[in-house]
C-alpha positions in Angstrom: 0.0 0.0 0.0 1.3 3.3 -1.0 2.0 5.7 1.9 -0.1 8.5 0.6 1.6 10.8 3.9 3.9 12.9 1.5 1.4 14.3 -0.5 -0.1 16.1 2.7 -0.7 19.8 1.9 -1.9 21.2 5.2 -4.1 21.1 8.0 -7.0 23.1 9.5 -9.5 23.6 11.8 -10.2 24.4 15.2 -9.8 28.7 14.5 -7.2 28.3 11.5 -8.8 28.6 7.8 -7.7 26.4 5.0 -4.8 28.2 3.7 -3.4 25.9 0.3 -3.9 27.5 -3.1 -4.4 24.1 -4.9 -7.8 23.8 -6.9 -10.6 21.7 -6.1 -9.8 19.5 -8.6 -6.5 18.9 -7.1 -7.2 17.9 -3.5 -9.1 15.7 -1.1 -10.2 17.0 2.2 -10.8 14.3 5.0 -12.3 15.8 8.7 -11.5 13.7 11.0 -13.6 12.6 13.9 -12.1 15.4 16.0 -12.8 18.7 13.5 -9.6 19.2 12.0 -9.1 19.0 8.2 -6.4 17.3 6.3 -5.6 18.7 2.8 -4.0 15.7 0.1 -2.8 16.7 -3.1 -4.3 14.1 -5.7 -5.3 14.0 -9.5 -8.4 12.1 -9.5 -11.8 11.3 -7.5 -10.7 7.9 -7.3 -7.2 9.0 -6.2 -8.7 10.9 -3.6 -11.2 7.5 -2.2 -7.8 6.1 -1.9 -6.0 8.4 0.1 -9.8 8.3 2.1 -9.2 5.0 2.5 -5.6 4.7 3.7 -5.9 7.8 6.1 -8.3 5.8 8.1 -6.4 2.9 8.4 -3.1 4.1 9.0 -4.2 7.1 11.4 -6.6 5.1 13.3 -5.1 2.0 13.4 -4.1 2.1 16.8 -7.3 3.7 17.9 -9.8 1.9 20.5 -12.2 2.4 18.7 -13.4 1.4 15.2 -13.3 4.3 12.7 -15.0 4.2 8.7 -14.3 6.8 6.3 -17.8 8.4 4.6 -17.6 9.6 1.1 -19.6 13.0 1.3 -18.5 13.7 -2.2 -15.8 12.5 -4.4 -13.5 14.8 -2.9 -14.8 15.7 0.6 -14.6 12.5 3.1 -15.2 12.5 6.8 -14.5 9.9 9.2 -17.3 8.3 11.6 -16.3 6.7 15.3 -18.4 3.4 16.7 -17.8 3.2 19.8 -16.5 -0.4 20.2 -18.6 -2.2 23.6 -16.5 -3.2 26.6 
């Protein structure tokens, strides 16, 4: 699996605006379950479901609990917590 961390652009969130210049047709934007917003650089919608799809298993990997990644539009993902039962 490729390691899709190095084309990172930026993140935002929290008080801080989304700052890249790249055009919509040149990045994904995932929100993660905690309401920041990562910025990939990609080429193509299904580009950006793969960056989607390795950004949830490689940053929550280690989380307790599980974690999906929603496709709000081809280039706009967000990622959805369920609680895991103890």
């Amino acid at each position: 699996m490729i390691n899709y961390s190095v084309f990172h652009v930026e993140q935002f969130g929290h008080g801080k605006l989304e700052a890249n210049d790249l055009p919509e047709n040149k990045k994904v934007i995932i929100n993660d379950h905690d309401g920041h917003y990562d910025v990939y650089e990609c080429d193509s919608d299904d580009e950006a479901e793969r960056i989607a799809n390795w950004y949830v298993s490689a940053v929550y990997e280690s989380y307790p609990d599980e974690a999906a990644i929603v496709k709000q539009n081809p280039r706009y993902f967000t990622v959805e917590i369920v609680e895991c039962e103890q």
